[in-house]
C-alpha positions in Angstrom: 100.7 85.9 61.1 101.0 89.4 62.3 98.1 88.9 65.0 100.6 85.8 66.3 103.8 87.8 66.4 101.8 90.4 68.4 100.1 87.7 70.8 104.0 86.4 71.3 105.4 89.5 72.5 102.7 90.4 75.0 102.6 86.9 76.1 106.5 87.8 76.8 105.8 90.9 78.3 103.2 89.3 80.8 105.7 86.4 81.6 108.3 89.2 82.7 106.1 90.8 84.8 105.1 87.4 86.5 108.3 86.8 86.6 109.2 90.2 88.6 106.5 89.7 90.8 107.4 86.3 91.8 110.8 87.6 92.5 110.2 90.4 94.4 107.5 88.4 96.3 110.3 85.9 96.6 112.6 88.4 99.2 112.5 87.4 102.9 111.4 90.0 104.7 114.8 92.2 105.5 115.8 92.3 101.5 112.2 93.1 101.1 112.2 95.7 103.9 116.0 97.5 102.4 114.7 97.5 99.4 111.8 99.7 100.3 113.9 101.8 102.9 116.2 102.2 100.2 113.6 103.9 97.6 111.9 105.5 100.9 115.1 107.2 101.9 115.6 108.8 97.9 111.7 109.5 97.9 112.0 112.0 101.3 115.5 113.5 99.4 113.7 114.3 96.4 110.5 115.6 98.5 110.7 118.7 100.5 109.6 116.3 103.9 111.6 115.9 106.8 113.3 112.8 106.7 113.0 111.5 110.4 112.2 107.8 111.7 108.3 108.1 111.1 108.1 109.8 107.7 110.2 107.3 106.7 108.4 104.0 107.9 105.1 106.0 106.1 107.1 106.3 103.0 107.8 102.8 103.1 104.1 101.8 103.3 103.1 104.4 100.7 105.8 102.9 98.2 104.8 99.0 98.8 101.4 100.1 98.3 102.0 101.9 94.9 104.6 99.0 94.2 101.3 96.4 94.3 98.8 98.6 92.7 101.2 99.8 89.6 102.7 96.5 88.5 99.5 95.1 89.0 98.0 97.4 86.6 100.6 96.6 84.2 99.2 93.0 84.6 95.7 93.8 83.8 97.1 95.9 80.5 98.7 93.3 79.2 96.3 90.8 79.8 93.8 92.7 78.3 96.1 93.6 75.3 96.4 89.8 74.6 92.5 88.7 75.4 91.4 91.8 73.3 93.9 89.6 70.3 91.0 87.2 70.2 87.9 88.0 68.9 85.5 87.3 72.1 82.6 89.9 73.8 84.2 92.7 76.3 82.2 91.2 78.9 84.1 87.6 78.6 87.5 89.3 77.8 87.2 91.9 81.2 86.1 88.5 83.5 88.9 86.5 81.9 91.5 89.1 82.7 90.4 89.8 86.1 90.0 86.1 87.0 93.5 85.8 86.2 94.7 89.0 87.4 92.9 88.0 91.0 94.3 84.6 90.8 98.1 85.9 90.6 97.6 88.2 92.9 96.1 85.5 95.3 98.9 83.0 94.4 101.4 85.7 95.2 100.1 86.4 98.8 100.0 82.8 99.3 103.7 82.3 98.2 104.8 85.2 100.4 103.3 83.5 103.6 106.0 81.1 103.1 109.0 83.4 102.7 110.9 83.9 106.1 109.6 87.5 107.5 106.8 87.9 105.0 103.1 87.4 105.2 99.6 87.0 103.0 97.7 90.2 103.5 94.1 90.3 101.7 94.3 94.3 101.8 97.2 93.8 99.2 94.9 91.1 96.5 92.1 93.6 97.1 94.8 96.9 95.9 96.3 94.1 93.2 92.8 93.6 92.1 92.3 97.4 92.0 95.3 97.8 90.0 94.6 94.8 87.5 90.8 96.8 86.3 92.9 100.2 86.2 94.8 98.2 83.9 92.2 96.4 82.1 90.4 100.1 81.7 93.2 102.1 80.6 93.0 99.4 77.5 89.7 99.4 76.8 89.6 103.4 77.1 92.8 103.3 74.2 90.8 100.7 72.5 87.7 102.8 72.5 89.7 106.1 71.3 91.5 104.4 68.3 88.1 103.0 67.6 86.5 106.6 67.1 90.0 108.1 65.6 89.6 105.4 62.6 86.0 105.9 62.1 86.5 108.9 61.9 89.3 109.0 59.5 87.4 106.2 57.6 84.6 108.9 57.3 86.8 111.7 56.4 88.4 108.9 53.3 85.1 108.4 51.9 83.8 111.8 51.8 87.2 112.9 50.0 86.2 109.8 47.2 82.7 110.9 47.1 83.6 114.2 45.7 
């Protein structure tokens, strides 16, 4: 029952972040564009750069970059977190989540050549994809580090009973 209630709420999580991709994917190009120059403009405040024409435009790149890569690392947590619910061998569970983690981020591309004043750019699936196994490993490192914490304490629990 547990294992269920757990499987719901990263399913739930997962559908947001579709959900937030496909809306942000779902901007024409100017809302798309503000949006960045908006975050750009507070990113060169905060940072001791000039903020002129040209440092701006490159903090707009750097930020939609880093906008693909980090949600879509968020994606290939939580996909992971719910394959790694079913019992099935690492191997399987990392080509599940990256099949569907490249499939989004393909999908996504593809919607965006059909919004007005946006395009499908390979270089973006290939930094989703990037961002998806960041995701994927950050799990399996967390997964790997509990594993060894409760061993370990599971060691420590016997040798106390033992004595």
């Amino acid at each position: 029952m547990k294992i269920n209630i757990l499987r719901a709420i990263i399913m739930i999580f997962l559908l947001g972040t579709f959900y937030i991709i496909f809306g942000f994917s779902n901007q024409n190009g100017e809302e798309s564009g503000n949006l960045s120059g908006k975050i750009a403009k507070i990113t060169l405040e905060i940072l001791p750069i000039e903020n002129n024409k040209q440092n701006l435009k490159r903090a707009e790149a750097v930020i939609r970059k880093i906008a693909h890569f980090s949600i879509y690392t968020l994606v290939g947590f939580l996909l992971m977190s719910f394959v790694s619910t079913y019992h099935v061998k690492e191997k399987k569970r990392i080509g599940t989540c990256l099949f569907i983690g490249i499939f989004y981020a393909i999908s996504d591309e593809i919607h965006q050549k059909f919004v007005p004043g946006r395009s499908c750019k390979i270089t973006d699936v290939m930094l989703d994809t990037m961002g998806v196994l960041l995701g994927i490993l950050m799990l399996l490192t967390i997964l790997e580090i509990h594993k060894k914490i409760k061993t370990k304490i599971n060691r420590q629990n016997v040798a106390k009973s033992s004595i």
